[in-house]
mmCIF file of the C-alpha atoms, coordinates in Angstrom:
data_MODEL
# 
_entry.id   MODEL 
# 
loop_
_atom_site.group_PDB 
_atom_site.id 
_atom_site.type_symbol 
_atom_site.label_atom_id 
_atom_site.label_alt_id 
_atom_site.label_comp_id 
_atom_site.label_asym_id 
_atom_site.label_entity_id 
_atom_site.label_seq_id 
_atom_site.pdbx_PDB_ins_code 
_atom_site.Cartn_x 
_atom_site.Cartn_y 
_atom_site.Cartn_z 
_atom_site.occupancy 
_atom_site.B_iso_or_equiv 
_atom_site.pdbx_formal_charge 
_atom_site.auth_seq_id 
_atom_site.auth_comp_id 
_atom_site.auth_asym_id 
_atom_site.auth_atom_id 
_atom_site.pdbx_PDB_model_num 
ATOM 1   C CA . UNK A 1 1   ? -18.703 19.888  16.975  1.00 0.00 ? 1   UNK A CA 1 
ATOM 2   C CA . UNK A 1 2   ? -18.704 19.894  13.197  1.00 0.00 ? 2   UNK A CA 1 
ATOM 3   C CA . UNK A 1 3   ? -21.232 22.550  12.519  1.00 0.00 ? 3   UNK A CA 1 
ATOM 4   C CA . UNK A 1 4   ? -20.293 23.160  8.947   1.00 0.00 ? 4   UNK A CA 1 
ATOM 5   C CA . UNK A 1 5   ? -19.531 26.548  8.034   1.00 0.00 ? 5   UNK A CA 1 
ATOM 6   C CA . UNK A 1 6   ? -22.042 28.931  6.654   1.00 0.00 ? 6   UNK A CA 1 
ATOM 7   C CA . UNK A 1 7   ? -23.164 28.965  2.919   1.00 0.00 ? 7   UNK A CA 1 
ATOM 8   C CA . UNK A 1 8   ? -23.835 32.736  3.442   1.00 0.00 ? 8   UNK A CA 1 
ATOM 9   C CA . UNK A 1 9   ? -21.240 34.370  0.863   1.00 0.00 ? 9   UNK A CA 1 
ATOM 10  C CA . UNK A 1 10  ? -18.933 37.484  1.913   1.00 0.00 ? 10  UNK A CA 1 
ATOM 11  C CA . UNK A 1 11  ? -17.081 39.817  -0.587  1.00 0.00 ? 11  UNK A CA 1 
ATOM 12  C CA . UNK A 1 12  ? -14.070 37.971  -1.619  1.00 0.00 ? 12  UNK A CA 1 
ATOM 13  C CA . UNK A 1 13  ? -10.593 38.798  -0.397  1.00 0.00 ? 13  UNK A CA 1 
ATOM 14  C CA . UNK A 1 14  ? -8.027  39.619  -2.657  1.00 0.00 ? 14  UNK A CA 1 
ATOM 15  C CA . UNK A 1 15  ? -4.503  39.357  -2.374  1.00 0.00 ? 15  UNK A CA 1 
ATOM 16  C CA . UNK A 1 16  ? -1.916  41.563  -3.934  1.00 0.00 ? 16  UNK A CA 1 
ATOM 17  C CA . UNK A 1 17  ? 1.271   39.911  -5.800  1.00 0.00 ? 17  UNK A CA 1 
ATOM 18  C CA . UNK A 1 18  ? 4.279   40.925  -3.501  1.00 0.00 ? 18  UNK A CA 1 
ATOM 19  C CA . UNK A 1 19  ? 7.462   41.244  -5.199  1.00 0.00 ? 19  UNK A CA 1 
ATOM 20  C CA . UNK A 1 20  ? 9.382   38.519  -3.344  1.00 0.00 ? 20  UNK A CA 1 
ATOM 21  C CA . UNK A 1 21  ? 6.018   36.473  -3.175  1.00 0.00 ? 21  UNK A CA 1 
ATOM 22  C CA . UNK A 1 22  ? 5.663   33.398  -6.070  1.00 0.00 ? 22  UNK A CA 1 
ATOM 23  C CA . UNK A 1 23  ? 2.098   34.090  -7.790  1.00 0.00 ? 23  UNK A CA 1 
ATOM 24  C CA . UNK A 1 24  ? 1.448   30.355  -6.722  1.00 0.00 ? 24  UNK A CA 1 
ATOM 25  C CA . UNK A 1 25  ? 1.903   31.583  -2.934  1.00 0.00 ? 25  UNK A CA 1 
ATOM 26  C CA . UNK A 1 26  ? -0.375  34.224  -3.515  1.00 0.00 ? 26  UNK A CA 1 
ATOM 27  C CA . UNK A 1 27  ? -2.998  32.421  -5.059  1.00 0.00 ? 27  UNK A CA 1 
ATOM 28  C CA . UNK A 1 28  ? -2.465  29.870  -1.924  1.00 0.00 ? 28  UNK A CA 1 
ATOM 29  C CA . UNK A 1 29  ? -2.495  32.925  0.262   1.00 0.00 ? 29  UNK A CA 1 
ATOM 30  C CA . UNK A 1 30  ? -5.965  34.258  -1.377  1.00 0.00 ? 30  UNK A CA 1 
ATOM 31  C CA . UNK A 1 31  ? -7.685  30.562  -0.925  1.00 0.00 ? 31  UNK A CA 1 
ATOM 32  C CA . UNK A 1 32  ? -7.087  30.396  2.437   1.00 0.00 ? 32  UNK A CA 1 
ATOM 33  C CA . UNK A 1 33  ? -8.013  33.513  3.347   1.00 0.00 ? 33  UNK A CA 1 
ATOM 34  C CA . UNK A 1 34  ? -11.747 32.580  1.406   1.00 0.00 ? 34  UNK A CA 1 
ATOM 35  C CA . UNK A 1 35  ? -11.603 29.673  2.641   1.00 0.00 ? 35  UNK A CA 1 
ATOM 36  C CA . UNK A 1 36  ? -15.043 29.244  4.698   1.00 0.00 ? 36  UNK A CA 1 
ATOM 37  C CA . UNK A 1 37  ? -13.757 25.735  6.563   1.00 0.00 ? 37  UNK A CA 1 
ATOM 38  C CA . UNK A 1 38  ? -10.450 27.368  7.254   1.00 0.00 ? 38  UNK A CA 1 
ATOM 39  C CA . UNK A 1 39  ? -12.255 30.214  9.012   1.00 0.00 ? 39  UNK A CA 1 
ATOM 40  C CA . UNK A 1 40  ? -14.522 26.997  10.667  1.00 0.00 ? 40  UNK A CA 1 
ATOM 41  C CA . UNK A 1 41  ? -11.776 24.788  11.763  1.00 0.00 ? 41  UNK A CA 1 
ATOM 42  C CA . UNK A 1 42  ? -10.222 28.556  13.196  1.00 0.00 ? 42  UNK A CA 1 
ATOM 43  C CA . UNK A 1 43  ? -13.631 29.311  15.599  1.00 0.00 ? 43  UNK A CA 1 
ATOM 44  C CA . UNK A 1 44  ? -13.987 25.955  16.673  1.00 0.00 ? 44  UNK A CA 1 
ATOM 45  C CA . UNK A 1 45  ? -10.016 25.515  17.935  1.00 0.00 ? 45  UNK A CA 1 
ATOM 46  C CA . UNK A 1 46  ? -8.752  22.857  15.100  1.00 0.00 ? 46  UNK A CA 1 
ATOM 47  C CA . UNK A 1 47  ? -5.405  23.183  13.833  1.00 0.00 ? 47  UNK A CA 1 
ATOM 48  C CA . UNK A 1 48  ? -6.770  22.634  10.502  1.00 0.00 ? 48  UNK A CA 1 
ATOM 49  C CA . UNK A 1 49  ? -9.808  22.751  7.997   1.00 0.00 ? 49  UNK A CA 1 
ATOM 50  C CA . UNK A 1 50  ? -9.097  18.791  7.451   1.00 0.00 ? 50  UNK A CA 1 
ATOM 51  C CA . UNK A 1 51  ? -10.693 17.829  10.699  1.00 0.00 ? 51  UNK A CA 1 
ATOM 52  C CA . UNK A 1 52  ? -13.958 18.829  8.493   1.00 0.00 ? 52  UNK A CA 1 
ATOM 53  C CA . UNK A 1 53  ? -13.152 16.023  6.168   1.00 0.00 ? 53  UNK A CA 1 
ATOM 54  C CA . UNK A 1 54  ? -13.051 13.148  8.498   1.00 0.00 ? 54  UNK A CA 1 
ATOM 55  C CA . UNK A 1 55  ? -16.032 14.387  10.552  1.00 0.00 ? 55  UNK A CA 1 
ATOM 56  C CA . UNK A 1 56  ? -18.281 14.224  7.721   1.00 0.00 ? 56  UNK A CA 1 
ATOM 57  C CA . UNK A 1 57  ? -16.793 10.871  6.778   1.00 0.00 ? 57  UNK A CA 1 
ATOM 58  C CA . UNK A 1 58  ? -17.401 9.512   9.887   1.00 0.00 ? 58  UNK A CA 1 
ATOM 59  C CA . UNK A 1 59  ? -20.657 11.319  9.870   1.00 0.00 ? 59  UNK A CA 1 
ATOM 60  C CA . UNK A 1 60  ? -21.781 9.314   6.821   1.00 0.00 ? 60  UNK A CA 1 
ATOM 61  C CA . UNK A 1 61  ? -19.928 5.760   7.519   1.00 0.00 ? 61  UNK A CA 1 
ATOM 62  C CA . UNK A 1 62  ? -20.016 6.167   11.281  1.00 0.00 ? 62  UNK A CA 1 
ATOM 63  C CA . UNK A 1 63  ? -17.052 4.431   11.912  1.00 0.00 ? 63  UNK A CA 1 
ATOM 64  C CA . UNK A 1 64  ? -15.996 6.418   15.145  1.00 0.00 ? 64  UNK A CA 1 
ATOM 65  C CA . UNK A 1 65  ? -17.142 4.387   18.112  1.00 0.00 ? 65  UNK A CA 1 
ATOM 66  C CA . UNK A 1 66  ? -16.846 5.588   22.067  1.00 0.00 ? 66  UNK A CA 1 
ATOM 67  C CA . UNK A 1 67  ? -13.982 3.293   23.595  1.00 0.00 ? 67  UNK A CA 1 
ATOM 68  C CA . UNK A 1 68  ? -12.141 2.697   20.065  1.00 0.00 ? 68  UNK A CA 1 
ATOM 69  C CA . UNK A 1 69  ? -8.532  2.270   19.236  1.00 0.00 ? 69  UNK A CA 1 
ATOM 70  C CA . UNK A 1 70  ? -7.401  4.745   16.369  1.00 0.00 ? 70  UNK A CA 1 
ATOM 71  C CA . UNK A 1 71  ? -4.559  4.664   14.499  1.00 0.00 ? 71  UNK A CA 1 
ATOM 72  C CA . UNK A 1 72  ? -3.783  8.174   13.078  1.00 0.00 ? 72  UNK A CA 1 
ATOM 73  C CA . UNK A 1 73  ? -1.025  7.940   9.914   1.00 0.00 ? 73  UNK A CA 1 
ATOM 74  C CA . UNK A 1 74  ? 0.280   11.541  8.637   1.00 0.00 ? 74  UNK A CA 1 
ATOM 75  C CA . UNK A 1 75  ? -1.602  13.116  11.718  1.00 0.00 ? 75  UNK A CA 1 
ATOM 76  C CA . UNK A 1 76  ? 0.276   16.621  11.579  1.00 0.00 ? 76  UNK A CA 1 
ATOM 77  C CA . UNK A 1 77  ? -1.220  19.370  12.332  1.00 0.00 ? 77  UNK A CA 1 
ATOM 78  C CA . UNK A 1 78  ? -3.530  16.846  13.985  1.00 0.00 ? 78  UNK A CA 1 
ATOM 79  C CA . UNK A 1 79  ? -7.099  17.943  12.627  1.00 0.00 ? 79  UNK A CA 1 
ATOM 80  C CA . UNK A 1 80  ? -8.012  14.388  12.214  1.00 0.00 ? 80  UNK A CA 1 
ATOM 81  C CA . UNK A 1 81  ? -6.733  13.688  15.883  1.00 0.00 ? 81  UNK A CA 1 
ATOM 82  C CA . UNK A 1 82  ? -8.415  16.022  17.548  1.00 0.00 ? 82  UNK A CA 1 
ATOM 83  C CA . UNK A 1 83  ? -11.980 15.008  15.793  1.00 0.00 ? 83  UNK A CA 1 
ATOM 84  C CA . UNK A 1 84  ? -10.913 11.333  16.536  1.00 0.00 ? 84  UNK A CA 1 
ATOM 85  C CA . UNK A 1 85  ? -10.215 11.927  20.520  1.00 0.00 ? 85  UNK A CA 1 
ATOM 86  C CA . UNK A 1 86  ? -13.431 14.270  20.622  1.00 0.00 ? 86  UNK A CA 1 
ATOM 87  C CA . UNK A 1 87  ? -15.378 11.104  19.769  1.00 0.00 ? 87  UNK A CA 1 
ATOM 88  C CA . UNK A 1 88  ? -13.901 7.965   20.875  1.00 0.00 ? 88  UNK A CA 1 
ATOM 89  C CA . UNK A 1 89  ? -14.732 9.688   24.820  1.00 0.00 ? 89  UNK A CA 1 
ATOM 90  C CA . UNK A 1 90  ? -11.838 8.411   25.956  1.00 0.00 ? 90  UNK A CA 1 
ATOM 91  C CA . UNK A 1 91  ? -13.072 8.068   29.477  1.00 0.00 ? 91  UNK A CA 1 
ATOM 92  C CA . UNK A 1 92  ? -14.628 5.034   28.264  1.00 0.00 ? 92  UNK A CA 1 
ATOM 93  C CA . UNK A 1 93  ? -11.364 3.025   27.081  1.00 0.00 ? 93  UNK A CA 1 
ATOM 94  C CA . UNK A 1 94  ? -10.466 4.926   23.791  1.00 0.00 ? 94  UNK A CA 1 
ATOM 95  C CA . UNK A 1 95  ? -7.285  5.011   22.849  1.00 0.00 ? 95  UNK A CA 1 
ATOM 96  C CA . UNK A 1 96  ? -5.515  7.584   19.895  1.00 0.00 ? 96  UNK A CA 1 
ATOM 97  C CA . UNK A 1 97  ? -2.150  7.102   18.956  1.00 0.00 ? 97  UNK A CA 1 
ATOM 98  C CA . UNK A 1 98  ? -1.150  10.263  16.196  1.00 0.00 ? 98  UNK A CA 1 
ATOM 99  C CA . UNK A 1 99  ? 2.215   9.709   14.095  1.00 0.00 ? 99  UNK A CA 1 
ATOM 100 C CA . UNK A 1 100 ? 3.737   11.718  11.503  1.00 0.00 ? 100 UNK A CA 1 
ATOM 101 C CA . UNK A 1 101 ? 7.452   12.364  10.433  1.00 0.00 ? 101 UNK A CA 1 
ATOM 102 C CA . UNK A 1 102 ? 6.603   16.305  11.280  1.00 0.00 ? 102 UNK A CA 1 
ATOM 103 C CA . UNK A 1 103 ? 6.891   18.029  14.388  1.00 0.00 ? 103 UNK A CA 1 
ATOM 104 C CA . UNK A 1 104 ? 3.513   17.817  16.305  1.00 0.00 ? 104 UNK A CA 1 
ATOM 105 C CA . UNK A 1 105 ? 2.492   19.499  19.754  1.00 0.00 ? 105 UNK A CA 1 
ATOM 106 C CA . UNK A 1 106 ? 0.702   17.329  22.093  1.00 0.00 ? 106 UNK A CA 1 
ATOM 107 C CA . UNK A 1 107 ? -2.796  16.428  21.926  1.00 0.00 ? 107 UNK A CA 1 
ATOM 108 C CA . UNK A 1 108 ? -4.663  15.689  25.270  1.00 0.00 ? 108 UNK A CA 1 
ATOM 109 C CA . UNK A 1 109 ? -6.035  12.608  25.179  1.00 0.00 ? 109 UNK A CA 1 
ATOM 110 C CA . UNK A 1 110 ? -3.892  11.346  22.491  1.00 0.00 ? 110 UNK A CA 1 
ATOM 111 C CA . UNK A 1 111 ? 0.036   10.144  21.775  1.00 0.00 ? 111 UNK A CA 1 
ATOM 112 C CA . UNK A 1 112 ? 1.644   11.689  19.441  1.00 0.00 ? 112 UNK A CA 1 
ATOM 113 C CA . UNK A 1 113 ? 5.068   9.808   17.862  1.00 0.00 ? 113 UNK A CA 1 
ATOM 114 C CA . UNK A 1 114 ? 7.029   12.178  15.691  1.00 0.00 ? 114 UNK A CA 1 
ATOM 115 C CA . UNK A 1 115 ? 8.720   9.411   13.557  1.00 0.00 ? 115 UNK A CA 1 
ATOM 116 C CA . UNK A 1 116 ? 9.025   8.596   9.728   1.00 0.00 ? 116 UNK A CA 1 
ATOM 117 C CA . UNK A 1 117 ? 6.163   5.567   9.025   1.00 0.00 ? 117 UNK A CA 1 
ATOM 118 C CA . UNK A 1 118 ? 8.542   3.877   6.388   1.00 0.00 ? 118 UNK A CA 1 
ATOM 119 C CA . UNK A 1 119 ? 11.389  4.132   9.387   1.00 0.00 ? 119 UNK A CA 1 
ATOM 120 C CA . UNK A 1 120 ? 12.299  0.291   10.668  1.00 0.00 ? 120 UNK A CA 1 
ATOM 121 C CA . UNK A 1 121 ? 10.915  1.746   14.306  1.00 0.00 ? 121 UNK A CA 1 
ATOM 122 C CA . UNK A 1 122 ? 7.858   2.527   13.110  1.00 0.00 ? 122 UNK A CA 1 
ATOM 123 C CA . UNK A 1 123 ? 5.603   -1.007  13.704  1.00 0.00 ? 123 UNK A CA 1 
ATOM 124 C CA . UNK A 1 124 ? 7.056   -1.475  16.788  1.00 0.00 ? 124 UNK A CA 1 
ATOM 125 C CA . UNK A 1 125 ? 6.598   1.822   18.409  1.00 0.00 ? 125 UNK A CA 1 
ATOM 126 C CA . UNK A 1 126 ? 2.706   1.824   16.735  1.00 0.00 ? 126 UNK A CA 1 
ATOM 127 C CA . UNK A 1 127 ? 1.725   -0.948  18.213  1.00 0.00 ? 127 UNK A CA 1 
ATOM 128 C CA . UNK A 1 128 ? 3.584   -0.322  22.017  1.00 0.00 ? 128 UNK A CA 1 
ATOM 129 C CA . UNK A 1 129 ? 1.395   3.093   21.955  1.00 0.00 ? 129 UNK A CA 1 
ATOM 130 C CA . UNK A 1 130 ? -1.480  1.192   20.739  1.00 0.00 ? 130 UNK A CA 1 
ATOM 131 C CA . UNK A 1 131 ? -1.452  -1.261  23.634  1.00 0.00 ? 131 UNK A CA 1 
ATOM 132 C CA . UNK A 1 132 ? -4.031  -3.897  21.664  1.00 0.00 ? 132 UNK A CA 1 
ATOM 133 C CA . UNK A 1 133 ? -5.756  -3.946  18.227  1.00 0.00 ? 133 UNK A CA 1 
ATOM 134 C CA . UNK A 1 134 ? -7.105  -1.182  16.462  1.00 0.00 ? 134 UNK A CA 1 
ATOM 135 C CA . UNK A 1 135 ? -10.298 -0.757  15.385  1.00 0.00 ? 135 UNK A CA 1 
ATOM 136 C CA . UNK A 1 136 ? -9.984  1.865   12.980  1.00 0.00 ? 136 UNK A CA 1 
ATOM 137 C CA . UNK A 1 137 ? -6.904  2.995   10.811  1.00 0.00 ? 137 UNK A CA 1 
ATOM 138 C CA . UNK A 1 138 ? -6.406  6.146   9.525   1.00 0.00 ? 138 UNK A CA 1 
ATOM 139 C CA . UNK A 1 139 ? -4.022  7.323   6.393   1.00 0.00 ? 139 UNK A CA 1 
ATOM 140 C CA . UNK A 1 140 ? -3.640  11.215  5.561   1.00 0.00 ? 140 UNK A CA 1 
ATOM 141 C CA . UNK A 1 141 ? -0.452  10.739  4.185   1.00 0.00 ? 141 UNK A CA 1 
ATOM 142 C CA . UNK A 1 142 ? 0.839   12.209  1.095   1.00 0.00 ? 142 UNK A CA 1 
ATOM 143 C CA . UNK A 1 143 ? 4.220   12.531  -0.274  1.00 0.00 ? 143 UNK A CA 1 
ATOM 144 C CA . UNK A 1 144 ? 5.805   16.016  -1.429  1.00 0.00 ? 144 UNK A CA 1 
ATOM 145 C CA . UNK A 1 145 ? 4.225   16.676  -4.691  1.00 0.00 ? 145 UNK A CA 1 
ATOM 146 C CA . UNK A 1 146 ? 5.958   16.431  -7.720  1.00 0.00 ? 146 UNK A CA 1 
ATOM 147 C CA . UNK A 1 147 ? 3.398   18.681  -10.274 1.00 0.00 ? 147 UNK A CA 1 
ATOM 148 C CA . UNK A 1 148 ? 3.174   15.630  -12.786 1.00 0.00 ? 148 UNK A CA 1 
ATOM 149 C CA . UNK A 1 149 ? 0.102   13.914  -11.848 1.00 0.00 ? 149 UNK A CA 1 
ATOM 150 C CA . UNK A 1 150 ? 0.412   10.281  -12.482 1.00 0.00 ? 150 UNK A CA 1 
ATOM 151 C CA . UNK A 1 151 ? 3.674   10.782  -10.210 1.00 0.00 ? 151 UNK A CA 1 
ATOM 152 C CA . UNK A 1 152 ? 1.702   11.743  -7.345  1.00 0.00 ? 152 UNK A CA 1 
ATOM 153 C CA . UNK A 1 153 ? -0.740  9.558   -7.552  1.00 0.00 ? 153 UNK A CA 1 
ATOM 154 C CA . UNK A 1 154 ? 1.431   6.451   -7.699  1.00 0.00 ? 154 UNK A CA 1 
ATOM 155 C CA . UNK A 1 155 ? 3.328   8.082   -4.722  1.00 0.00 ? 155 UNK A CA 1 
ATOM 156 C CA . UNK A 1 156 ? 0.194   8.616   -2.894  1.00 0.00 ? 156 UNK A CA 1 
ATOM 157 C CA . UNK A 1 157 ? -1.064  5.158   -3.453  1.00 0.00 ? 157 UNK A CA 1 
ATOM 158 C CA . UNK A 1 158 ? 2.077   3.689   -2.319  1.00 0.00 ? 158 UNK A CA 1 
ATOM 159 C CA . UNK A 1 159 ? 1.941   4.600   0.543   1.00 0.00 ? 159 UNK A CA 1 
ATOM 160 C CA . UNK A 1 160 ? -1.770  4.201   0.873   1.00 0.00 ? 160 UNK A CA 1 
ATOM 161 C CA . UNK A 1 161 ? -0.336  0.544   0.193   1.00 0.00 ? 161 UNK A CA 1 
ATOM 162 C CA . UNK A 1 162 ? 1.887   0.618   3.300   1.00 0.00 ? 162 UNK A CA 1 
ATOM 163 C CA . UNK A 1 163 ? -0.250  2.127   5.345   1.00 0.00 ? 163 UNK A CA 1 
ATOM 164 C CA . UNK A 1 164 ? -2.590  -1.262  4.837   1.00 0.00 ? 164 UNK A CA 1 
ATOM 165 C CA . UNK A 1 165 ? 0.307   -3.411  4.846   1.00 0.00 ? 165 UNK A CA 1 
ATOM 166 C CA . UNK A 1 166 ? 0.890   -2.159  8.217   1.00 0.00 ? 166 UNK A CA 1 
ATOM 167 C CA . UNK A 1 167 ? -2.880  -1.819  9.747   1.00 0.00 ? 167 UNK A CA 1 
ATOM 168 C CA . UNK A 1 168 ? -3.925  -5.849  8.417   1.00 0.00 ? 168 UNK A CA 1 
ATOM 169 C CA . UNK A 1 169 ? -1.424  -6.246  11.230  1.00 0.00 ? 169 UNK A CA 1 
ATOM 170 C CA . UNK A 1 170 ? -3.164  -4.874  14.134  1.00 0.00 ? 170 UNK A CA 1 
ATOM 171 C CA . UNK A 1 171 ? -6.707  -4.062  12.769  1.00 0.00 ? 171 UNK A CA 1 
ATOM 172 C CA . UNK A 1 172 ? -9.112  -5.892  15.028  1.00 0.00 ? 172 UNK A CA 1 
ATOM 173 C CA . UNK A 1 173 ? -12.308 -8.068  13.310  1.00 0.00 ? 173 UNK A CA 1 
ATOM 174 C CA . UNK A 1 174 ? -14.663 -5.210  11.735  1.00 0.00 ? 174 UNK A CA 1 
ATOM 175 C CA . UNK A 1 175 ? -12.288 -2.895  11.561  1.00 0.00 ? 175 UNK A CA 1 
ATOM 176 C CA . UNK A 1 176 ? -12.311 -0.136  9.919   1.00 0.00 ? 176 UNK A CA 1 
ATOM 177 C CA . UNK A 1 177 ? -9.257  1.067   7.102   1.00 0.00 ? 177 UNK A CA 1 
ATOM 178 C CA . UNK A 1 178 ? -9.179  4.755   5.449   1.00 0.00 ? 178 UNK A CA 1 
ATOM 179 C CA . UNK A 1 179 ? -6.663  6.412   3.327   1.00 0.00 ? 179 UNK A CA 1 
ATOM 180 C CA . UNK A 1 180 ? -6.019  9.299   0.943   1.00 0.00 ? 180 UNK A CA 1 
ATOM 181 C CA . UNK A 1 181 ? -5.527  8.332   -2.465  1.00 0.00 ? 181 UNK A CA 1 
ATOM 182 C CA . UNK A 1 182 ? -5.039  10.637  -5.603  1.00 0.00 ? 182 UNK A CA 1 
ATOM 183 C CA . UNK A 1 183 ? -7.993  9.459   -8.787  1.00 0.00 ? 183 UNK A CA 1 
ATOM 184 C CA . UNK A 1 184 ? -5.775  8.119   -11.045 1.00 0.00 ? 184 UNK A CA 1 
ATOM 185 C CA . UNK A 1 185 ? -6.875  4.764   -11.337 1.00 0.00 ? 185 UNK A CA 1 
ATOM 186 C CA . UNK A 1 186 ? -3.282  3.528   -9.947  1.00 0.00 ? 186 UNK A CA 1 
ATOM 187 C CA . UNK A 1 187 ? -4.620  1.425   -6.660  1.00 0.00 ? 187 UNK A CA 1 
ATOM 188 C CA . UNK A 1 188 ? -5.802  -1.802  -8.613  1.00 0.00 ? 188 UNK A CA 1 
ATOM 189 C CA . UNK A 1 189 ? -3.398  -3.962  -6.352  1.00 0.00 ? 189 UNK A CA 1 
ATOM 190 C CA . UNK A 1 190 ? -4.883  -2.294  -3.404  1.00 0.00 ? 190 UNK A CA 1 
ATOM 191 C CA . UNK A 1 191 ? -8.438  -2.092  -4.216  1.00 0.00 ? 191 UNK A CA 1 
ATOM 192 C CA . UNK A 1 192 ? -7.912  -5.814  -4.517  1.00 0.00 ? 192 UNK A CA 1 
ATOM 193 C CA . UNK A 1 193 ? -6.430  -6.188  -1.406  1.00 0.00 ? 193 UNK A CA 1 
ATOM 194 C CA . UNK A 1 194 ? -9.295  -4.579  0.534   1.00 0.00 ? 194 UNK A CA 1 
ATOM 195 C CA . UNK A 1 195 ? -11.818 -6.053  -1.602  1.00 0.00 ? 195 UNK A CA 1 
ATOM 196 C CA . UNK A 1 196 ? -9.993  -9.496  -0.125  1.00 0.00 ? 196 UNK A CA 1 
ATOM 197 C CA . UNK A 1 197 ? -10.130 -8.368  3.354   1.00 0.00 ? 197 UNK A CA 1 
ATOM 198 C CA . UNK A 1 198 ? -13.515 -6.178  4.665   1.00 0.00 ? 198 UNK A CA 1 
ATOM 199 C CA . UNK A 1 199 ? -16.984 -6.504  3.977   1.00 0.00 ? 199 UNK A CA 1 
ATOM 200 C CA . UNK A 1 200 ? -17.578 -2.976  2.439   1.00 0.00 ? 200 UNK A CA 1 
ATOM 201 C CA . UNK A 1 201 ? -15.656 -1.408  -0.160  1.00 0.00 ? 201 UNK A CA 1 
ATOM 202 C CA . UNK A 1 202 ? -16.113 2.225   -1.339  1.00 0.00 ? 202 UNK A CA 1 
ATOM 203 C CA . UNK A 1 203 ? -14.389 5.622   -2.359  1.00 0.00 ? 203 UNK A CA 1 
ATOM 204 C CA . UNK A 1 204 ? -15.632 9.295   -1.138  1.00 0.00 ? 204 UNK A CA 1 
ATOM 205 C CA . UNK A 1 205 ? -14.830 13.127  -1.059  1.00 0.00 ? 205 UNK A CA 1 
ATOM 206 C CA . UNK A 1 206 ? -16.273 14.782  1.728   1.00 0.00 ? 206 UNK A CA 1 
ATOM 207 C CA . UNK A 1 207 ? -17.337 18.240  1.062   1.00 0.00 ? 207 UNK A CA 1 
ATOM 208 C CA . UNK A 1 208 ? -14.437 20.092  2.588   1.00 0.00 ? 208 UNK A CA 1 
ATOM 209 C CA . UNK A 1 209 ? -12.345 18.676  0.017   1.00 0.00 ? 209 UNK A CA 1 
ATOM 210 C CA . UNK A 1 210 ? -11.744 21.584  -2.236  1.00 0.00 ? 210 UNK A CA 1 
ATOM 211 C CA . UNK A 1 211 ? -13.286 20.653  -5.426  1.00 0.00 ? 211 UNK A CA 1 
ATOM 212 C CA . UNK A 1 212 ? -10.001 21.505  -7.453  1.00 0.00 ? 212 UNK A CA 1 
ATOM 213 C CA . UNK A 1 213 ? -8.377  18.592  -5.253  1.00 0.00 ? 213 UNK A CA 1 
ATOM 214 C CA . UNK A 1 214 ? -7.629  15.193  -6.739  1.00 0.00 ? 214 UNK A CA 1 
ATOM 215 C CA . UNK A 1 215 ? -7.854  13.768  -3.377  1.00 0.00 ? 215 UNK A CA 1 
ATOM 216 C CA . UNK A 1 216 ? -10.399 11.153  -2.618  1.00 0.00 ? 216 UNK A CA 1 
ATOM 217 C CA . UNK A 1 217 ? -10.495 8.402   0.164   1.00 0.00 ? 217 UNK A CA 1 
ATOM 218 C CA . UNK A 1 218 ? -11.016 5.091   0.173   1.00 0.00 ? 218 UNK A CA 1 
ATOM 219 C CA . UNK A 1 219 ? -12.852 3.602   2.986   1.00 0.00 ? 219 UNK A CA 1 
ATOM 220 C CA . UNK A 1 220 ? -13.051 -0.462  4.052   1.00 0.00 ? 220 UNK A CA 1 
ATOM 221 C CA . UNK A 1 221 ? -15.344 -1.263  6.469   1.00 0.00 ? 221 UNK A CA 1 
ATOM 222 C CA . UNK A 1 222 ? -15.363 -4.532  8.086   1.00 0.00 ? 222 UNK A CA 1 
ATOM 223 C CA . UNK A 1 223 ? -12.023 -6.119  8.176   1.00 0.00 ? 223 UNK A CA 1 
ATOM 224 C CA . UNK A 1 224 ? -12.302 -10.041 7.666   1.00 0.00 ? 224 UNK A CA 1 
ATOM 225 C CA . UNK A 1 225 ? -9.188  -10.545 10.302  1.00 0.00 ? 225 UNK A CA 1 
# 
């Protein structure tokens, strides 16, 4: 999996302004369509082009182990689940448990939760599904955004927050801890948390991040349980 799409460059597609059709939706519309990893994720049967992103981050931290627990936060479409089943081989033990507040279809190999993570069920249904600790945590979630930037990034961030507040919980000794965070400079009380916690501290943008994106993920390797 993961062959990344080709450089090779074909004549751009353009997209006409329909009259009931915002010019925002258009130019959405027209990035898509030029989109190579959209075209990628497309081919290779993803339901999205961010199943790119966390292969290549687990192609450079190699945090994906065969037989590992993974937690999957803000899962829908489920890119990042299907990449994460795909490599735990769950014949050998692996378990992935997918939750978002969205409607998700089922994922072999995986259990999908359609439930709200701020909800009071949320913990308790996590951790039934997860059946023991986890050894890697995953956070993709982002809140509706609001256009003013230092909004959305403490948004982002606080949940980013919760999403740790929720994985020291079951995250088993080396662990591993990743979320989506907006740069902003906002996460100081979470940075500090991590730095606390795990081993290894760092921030990345994989390549099929668009470039225009603000999003960037931290990743904590080695939980200190």
């Amino acid at each position: 999996m993961n062959r990344p799409p080709s450089t090779t460059r074909a004549a751009a597609v353009r997209v006409k302004t329909a009259s009931r059709r915002k010019a925002s939706s258009t130019q959405w519309l027209e990035r898509q369509l030029n989109d190579p990893y959209v075209a990628e994720a497309k081919r290779q049967g993803y339901r999205s082009r961010a199943a790119f992103k966390l292969a290549q981050l687990d192609d450079r931290y190699h945090f994906i182990k065969p037989g590992s627990r993974i937690l999957d936060l803000g899962a829908a479409p489920g890119g990042w689940t299907q990449v994460a089943v795909e490599r735990i081989a769950p014949r050998k033990g692996g378990r992935v448990v997918a939750l978002d507040l969205l409607a998700m279809d089922q994922i072999p190999g995986a259990t999908v939760i359609e439930l709200d993570f701020l909800s009071p069920e949320a913990p308790g249904a996590l951790t039934n599904a997860l059946q023991g600790p986890a050894d890697l945590v995953l956070s993709d979630m982002a809140a509706a955004t609001t256009g003013h930037a230092a909004t959305d990034h403490r948004r982002i961030v606080a949940l980013a927050e919760a999403a740790y507040d929720f994985a020291r919980s079951v995250l088993a000794p080396g662990g591993t801890f990743i979320a989506k965070v907006f740069q902003g400079g906002a996460e100081g009380e979470l940075l500090a948390a991590l730095k606390r916690d795990f081993a290894r501290i760092t921030h990345a943008k994989p390549p099929a991040s668009r470039a225009q994106s603000a999003e960037v993920y931290v990743v904590a390797l080695g939980f200190r349980k």
